[in-house]
DRENDREN-911516 format. One record per residue (C-alpha): x, y, z; residue number from 1; residue in one letter. Coordinates in nm, 2 decimals, padded with zeros to 4 digits. Layout:
BEGIN
SITE       xx       yy       zz     i   aa
SITE        X        Y        Z   NUM    A
...
// end
This chain:
BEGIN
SITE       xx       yy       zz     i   aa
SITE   -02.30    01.80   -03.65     1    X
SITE   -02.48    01.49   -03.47     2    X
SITE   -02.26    01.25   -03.61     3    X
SITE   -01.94    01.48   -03.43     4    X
SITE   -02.10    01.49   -03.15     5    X
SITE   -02.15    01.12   -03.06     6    X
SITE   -01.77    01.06   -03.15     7    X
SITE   -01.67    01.30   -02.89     8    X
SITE   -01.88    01.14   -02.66     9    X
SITE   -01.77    00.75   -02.79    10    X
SITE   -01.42    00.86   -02.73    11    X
SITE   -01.48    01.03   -02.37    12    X
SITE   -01.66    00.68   -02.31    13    X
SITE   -01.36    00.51   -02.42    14    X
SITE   -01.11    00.71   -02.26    15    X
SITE   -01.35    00.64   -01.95    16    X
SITE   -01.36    00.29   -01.99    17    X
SITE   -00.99    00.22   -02.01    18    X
SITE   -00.92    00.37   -01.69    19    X
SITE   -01.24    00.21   -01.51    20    X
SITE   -01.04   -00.13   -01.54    21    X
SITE   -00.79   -00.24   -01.34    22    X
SITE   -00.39   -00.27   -01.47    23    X
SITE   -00.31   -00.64   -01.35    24    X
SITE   -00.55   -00.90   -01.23    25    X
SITE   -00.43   -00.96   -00.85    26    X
SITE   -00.24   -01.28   -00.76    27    X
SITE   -00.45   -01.46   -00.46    28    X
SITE   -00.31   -01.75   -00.18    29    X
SITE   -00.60   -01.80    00.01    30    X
SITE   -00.78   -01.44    00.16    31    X
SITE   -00.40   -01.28    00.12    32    X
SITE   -00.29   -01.07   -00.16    33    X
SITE    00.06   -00.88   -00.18    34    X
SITE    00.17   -00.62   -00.34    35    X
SITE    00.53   -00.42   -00.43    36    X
SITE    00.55   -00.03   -00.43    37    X
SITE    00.83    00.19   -00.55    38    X
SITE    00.91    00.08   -00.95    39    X
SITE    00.96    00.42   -01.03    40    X
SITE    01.21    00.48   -00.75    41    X
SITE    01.61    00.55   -00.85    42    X
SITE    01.78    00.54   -00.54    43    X
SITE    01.60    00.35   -00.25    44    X
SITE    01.41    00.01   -00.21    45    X
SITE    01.09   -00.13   -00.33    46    X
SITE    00.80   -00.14   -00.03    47    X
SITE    00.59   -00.48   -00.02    48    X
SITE    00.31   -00.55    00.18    49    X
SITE    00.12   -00.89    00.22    50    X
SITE   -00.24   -00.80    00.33    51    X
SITE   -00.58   -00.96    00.39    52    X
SITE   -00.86   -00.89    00.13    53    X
SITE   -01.15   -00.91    00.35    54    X
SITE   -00.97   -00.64    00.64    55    X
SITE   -00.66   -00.55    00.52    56    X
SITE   -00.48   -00.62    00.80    57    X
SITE   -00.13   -00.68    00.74    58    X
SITE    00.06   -01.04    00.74    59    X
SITE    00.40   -01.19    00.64    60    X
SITE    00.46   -01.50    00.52    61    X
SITE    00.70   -01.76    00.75    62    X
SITE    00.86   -01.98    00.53    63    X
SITE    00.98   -02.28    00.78    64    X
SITE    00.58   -02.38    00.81    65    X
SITE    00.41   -02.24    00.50    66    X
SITE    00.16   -02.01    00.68    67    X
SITE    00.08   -01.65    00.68    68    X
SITE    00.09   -01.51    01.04    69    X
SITE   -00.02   -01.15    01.14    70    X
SITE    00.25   -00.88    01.10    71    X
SITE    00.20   -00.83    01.53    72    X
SITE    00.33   -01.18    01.60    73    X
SITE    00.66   -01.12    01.39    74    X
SITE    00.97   -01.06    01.62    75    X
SITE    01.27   -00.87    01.53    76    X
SITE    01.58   -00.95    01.56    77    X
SITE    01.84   -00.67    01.62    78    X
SITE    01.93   -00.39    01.83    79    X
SITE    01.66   -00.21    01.98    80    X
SITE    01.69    00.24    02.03    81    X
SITE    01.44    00.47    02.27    82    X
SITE    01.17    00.41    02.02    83    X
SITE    00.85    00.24    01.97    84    X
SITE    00.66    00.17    01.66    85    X
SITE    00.27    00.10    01.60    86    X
SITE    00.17    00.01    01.27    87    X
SITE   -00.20   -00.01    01.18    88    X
SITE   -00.39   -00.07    00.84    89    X
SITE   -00.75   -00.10    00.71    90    X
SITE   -00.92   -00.17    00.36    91    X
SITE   -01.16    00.12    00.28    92    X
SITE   -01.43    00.00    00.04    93    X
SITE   -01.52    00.21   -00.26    94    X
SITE   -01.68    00.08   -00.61    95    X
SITE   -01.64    00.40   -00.78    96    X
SITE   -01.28    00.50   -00.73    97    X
SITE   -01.15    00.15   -00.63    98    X
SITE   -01.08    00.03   -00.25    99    X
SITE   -00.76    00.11   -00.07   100    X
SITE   -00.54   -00.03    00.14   101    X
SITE   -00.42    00.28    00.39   102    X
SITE   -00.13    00.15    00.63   103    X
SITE    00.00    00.42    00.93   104    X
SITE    00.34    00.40    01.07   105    X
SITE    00.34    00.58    01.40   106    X
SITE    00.72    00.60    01.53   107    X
SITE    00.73    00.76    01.90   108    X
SITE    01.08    00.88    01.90   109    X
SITE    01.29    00.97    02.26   110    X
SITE    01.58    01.15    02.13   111    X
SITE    01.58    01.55    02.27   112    X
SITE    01.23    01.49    02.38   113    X
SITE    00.84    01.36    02.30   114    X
SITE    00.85    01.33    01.93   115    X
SITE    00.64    01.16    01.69   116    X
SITE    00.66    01.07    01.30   117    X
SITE    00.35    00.95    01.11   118    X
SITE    00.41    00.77    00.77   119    X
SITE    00.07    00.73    00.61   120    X
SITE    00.07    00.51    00.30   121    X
SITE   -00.25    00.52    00.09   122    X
SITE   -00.27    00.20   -00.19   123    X
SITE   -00.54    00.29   -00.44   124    X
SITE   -00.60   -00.07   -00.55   125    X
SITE   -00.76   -00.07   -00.85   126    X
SITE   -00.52    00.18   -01.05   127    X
SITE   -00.21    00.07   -00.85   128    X
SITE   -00.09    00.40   -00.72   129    X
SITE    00.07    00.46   -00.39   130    X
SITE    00.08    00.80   -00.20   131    X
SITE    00.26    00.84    00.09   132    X
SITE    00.25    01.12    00.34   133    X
SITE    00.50    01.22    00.58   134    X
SITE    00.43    01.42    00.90   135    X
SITE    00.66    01.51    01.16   136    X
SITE    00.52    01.65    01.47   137    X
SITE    00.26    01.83    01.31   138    X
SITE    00.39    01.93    00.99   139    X
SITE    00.36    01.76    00.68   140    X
SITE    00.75    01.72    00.57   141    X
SITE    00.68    01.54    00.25   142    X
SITE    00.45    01.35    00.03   143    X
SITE    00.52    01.06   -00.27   144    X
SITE    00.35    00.90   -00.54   145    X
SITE    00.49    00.56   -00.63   146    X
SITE    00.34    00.24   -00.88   147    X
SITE    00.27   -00.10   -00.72   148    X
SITE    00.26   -00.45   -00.87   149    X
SITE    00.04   -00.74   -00.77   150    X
SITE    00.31   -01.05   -00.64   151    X
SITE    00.22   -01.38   -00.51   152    X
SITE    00.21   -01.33   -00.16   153    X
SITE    00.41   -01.64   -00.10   154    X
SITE    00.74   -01.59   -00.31   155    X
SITE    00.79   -01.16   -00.15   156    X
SITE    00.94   -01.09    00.15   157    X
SITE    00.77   -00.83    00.38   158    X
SITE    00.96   -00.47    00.42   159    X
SITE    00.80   -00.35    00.73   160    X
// end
């Protein structure tokens, strides 16, 4: 009876251990680290995001001069609607479930009034799992669960 007991609980530990551990090693260039969301998606594109590991802020990487700028200093090129964006992002710290990387889209829309759509993207970093959240005035329209991949932050362009 003893010796059935301590497998149960050496295959619990095992079972444990294997998802304590991360799935990739993360690919560094400097404090920046990048990652690409969306592997299990059929129909639409892959997400990547180039972040700092110390804040998380968010960069992208200028290839005429090699450096990594902060994502507010890019300029678009293109037509421009009635709307405004803001895009935020933070690294919340946790050693027992793993730190994420949670990055809010806040799109202030003009179109047959005020309206507002919040995108909420939450990156667990240690098991490489993205959940997105959808809200549209109010109301949560939809929610997502997608894999991520560490990338070298210098070879992946930015999707935001």
């Amino acid at each position: 009876m003893k010796i059935f007991m301590w497998k149960i609980i050496f295959v619990l530990t095992t079972v444990l251990l294997i998802n304590a551990y991360p799935k990739q090693k993360p690919i560094f260039s400097g404090p920046y680290q990048a990652l690409k969301c969306g592997s299990n998606r059929i129909n639409s594109a892959q997400e990547a995001f180039i972040f700092d590991n110390k804040n998380g802020y968010l960069y992208y990487f200028e290839r005429n001069n090699g450096k990594f700028k902060p994502l507010s200093q890019r300029v678009n090129k293109g037509i421009y609607l009635n709307t405004m964006e803001e895009i935020t992002s933070r690294l919340e710290l946790n050693n027992l479930i793993g730190d994420k990387l949670v990055i809010t889209y806040i799109d202030y829309l003009k179109q047959g009034g005020p309206q507002k759509t919040i995108v909420e993207k939450t990156i667990n970093l240690r098991w490489l799992v993205m959940n997105t959240f959808y809200q549209k005035d109010s109301e949560a329209i939809l929610s997502r669960k997608d894999n991520c991949a560490w990338v070298d932050p210098k070879k992946v362009s930015v999707s935001y």
